[in-house]
C-alpha positions as CSV (number, residue, x, y, z in Angstrom):
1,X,246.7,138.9,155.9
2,X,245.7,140.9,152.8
3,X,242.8,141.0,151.1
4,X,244.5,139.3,147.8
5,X,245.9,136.3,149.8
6,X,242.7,135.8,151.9
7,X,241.4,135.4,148.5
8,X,243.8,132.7,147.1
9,X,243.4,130.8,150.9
10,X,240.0,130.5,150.5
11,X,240.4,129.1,146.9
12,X,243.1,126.8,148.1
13,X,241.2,125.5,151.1
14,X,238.0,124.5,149.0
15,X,240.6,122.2,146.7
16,X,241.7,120.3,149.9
17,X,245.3,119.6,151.8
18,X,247.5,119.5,148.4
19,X,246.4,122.8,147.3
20,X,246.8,124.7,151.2
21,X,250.5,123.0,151.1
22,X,250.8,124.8,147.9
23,X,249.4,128.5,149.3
24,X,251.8,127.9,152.0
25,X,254.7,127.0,150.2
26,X,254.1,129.6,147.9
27,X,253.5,132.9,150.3
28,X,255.5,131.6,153.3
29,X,257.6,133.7,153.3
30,X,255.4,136.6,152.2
31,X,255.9,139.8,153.4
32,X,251.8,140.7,154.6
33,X,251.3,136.6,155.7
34,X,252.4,136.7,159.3
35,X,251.7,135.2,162.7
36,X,249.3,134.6,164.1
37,X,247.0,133.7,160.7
38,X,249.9,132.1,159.0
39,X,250.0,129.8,162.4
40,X,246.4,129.1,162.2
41,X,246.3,128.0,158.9
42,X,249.6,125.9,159.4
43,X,247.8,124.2,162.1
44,X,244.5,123.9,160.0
45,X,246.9,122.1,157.3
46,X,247.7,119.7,160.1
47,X,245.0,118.8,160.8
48,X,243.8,117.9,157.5
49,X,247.1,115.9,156.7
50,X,247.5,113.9,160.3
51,X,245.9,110.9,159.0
52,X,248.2,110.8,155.5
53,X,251.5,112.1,156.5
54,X,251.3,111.9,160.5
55,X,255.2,112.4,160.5
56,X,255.0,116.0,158.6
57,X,252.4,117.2,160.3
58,X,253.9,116.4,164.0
59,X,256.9,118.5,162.3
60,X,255.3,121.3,160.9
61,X,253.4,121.3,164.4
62,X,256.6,121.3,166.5
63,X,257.8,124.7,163.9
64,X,254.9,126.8,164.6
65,X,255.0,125.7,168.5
66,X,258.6,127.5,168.7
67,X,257.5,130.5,166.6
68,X,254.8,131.2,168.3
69,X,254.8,133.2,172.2
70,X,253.1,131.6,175.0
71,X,251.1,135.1,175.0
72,X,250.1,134.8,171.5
73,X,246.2,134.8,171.2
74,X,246.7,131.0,169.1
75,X,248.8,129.4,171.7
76,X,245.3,128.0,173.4
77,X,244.8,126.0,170.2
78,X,248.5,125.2,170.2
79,X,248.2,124.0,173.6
80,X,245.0,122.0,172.8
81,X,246.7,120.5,169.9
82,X,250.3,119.3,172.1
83,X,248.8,116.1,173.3
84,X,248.2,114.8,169.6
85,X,251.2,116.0,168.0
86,X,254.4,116.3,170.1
């Protein structure tokens, strides 16, 4: 992830779950903001939101789960994480 974005995650991620949803709504799709960060902090997200939108994050979960290789070096966390939100 660039320097730039780091940046703006860190900020984001200070402010709380509304403001990560934000980042990640806003640089999705960016073209330096790729797997497997963009996984990790999609998974973060869920974490933080599980209690106040359950539903979202089991869908965001079950998103990143199909992007992301069974070789990937997240897909320990991923696997961790199955139990709670598939």
């Amino acid at each position: 992830m660039k320097y730039e974005l780091d940046q703006r995650y860190a900020a984001a991620k200070q402010k709380g779950a509304p403001a990560i949803k934000d980042f990640l709504d806003a640089y999705r799709n960016a073209p330096k903001f790729e797997d497997p960060r963009k996984a990790w902090i999609e998974l973060d997200y869920i974490v933080l939101i599980n209690g106040s939108n359950p539903l979202e994050a089991k869908r965001i979960f079950l998103d990143v789960k199909q992007r992301i290789p069974t070789n990937s070096v997240i897909y320990p966390r991923i696997r961790a994480m199955s139990k709670t939100y598939e």
